[in-house]
N, C-alpha and C positions, 0 to 999 in steps of 0.2 A: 592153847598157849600162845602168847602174846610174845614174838621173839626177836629181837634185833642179832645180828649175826654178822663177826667183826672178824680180822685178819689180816696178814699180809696177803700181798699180789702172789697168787700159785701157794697156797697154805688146803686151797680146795673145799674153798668155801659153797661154789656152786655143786659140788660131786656133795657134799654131804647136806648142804641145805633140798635137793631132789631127794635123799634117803628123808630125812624129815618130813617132807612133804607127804610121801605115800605114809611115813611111820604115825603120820600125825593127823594127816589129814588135811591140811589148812594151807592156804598158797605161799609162794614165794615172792615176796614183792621188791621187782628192783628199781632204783631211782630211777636209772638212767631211762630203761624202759617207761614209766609213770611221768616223765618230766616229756617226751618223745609224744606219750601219748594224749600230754594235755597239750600242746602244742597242735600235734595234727587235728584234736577236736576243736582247736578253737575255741576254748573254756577263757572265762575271765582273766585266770590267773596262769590258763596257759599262753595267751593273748603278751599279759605282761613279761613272763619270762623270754619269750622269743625277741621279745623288743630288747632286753638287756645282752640278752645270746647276739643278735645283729648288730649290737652296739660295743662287741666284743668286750662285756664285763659279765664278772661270775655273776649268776643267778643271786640275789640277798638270801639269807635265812627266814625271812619270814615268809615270802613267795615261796621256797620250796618245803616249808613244813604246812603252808596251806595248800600245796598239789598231794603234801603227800598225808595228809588227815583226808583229802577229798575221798584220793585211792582207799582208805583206810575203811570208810565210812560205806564203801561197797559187800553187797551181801555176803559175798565167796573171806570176807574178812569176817565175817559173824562170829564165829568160832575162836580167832586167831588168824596168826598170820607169821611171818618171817620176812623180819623187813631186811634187807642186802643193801650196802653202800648206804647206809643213813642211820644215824648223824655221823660226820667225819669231823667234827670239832665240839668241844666243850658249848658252844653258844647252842650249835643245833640241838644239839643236848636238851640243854635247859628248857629251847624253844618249843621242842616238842614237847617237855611236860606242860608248859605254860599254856598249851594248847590242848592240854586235857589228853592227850594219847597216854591211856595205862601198859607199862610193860612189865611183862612177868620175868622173863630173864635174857640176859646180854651172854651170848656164849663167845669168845675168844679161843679160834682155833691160833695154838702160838705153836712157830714151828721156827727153828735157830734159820737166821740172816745166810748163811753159807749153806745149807740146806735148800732152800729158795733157790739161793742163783743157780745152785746144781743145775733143778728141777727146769726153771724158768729156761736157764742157758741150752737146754737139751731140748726146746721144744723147735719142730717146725713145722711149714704147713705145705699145702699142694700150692706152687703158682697158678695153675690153672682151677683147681675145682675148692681150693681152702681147707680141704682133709686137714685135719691135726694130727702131729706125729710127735711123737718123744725118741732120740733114739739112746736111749737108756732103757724106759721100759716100752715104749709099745713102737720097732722099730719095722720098718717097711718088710716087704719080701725082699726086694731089689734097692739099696742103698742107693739113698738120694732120689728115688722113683717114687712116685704115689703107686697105691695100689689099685687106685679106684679107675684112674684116668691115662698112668704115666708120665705126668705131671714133674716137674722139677720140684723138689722139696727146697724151700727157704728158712732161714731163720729172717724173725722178724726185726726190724731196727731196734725196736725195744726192750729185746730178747737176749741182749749183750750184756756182760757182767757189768761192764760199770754202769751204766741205764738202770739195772735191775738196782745195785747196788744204790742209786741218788733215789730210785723210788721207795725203798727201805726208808730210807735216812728218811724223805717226806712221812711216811707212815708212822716211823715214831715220832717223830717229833707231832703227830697229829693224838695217834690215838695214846699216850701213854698217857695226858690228862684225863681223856675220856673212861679211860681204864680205871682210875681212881677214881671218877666222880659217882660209874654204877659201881664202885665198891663199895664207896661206903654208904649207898642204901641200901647191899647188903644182895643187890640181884646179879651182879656177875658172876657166869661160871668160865672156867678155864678147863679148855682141854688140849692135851698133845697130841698135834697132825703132822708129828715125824714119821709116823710108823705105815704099815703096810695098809689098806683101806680098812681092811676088816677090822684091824685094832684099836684105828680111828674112829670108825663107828662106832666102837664098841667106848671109846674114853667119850666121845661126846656124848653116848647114851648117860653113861654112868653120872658125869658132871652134870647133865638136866633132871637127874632124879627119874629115867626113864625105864631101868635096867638094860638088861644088852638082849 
């Protein structure tokens, strides 16, 4: 299966795109990673995006849908794949059909705006060793302690309701076209990642035609 894999920030896109992965078999491919790694080789077209990254302007769409047809075009994608963070606008959209990448289905984990910043607002991490903590659900032994290291727990600057809140607002206003354009050829599924993991699994199974 051939899968693009959308959402908000903390909807838990990477905890279910890893069940995928063993469910399915086929890798998870992320931009950010894939653009990092054309860069470090040195590739033509990683060459060119570095130049636009120093020049402090976004990377174009067609530079990063030609990193990510290269990524694409590696054997561990033979099978399928799970593409993460791509396309984030209608153009990439388009750009990647126009570049011949077939996709089997666009899953949309949607999970309500105030549900997020709960989530989001409750996470922190180790200042010292970077441990992730939630203290809602997965909260230290020792409040405010890491368990790893004893470490001061933080929340991160980004991690604040209203931050959380303006990156929402970016999101829709990005993917709600996006939303409609794999609608109407008929490949988006939608599943709800409100709920506890297991049931989330279980709705993304059901929405890919997988069973649970």
């Amino acid at each position: 299966m051939k899968l693009i894999l959308m959402g908000p920030p903390g909807a838990g896109k990477g905890t279910q795109g890893e069940i995928l992965e063993k469910k399915l078999g086929i890798s998870t491919i992320s931009t950010g990673l894939m653009l990092r790694t054309a860069i470090k080789e040195q590739t033509e077209v990683g060459k060119l995006a570095e130049k636009y990254i120093n020049d402090g302007k976004l990377v174009p769409d067609e530079v990063m849908v030609e990193i990510v047809k290269q990524r694409l075009a590696q054997p561990d994608c033979e099978n399928g794949f799970i593409l993460d963070g791509f396309p984030r606008t209608t153009a990439q959209a388009e750009a990647l059909d126009e570049a011949g990448v077939k996709i089997d289905k666009v899953l949309l984990l949607e999970v309500e705006d105030e549900k997020i910043v709960e989530r989001l607002s409750s996470r922190r991490e180790c200042s010292k060793c970077g441990a992730p903590y939630n203290i809602v659900s997965k909260k230290p032994a020792v409040e405010g302690k890491c368990d790893s290291c004893g470490g001061e727990l933080i929340q991160r600057k980004d991690d604040v309701p209203e931050t959380i809140r303006k990156r929402l607002n970016v999101y829709h206003e990005q993917t709600e076209p996006i939303k409609n354009y794999y609608a109407e050829k008929g490949i988006l599924a939608v599943a709800k990642g409100e709920e506890e993991l297991k049931d989330t699994t279980a709705n993304v199974a059901r929405a890919l035609g997988l069973g649970e």
